[in-house]
C-alpha positions in Angstrom: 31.2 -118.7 -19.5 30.4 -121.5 -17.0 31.6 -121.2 -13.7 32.6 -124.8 -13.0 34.7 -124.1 -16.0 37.0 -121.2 -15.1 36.8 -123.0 -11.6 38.7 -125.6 -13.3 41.2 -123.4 -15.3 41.8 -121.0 -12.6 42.8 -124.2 -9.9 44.9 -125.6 -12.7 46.8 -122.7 -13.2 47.3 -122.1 -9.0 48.6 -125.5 -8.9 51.1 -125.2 -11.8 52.4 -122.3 -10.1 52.4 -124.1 -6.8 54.0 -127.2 -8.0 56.6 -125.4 -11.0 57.4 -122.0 -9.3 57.9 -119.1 -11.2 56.4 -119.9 -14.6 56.6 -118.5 -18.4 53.2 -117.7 -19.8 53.9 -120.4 -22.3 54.7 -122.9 -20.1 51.6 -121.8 -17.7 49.7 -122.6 -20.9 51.2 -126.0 -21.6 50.1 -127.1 -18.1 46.4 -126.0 -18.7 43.0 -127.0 -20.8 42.4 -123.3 -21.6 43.8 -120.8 -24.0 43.0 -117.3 -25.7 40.6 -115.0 -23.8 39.8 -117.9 -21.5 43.3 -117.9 -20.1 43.8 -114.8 -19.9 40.0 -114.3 -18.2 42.0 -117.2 -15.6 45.0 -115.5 -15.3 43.3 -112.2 -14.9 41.0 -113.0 -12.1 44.2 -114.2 -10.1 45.8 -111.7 -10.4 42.9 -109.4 -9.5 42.6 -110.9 -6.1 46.3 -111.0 -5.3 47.0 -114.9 -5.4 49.5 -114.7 -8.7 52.1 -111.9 -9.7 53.1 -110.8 -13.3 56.8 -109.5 -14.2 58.8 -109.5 -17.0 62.8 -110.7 -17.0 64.8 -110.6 -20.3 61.6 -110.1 -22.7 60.0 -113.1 -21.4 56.5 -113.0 -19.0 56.7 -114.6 -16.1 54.0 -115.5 -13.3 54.4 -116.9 -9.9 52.3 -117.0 -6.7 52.0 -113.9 -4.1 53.1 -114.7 -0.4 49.0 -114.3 -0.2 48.5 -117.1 -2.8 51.2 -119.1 -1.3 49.6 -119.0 2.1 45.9 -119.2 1.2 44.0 -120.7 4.6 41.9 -123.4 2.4 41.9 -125.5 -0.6 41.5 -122.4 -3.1 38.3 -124.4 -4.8 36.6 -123.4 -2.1 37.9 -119.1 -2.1 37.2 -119.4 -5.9 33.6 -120.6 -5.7 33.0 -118.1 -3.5 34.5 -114.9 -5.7 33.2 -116.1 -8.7 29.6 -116.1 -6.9 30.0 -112.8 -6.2 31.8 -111.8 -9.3 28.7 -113.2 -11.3 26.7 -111.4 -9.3 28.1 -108.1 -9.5 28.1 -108.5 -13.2 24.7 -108.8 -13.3 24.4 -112.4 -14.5 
């Protein structure tokens, strides 16, 4: 999986959820270039490091942004570069 890649789909998703609020997973995927296990790899590394929240209301998954990823000190490109360096490191890749 490149990282340039899921650098894109991750800073896609933040700004959905930045610009729409609270979002339906399907409606999260509308707004993005990736789907299947490459979404959810996205989705999942946000909400790993705190920056987006998952809940369910009347059967439907939602996900919005933490008061962490709300607040984040500087353009996220530049926190995510720096995670998935290490994150590709610690996998062993």
């Amino acid at each position: 999986m490149p990282k340039r890649a899921i650098r894109s789909v991750v800073n896609q998703i933040y700004y959905a959820l930045r610009e729409g609020g609270p979002l339906r997973v399907g409606e999260l995927r509308e707004r993005t270039t990736a789907y299947g296990c490459f979404f959810d790899f996205a989705i999942s590394y946000l909400l790993t490091y705190g920056i987006v929240r998952r809940y369910v209301k009347d059967n439907e998954e939602y996900f919005e942004l933490t008061d962490f990823g709300k607040n984040l000190p500087t353009d996220p490109d530049k926190w995510i570069s720096e995670w998935i360096n290490d994150w590709w490191i610690w996998v062993g890749w």
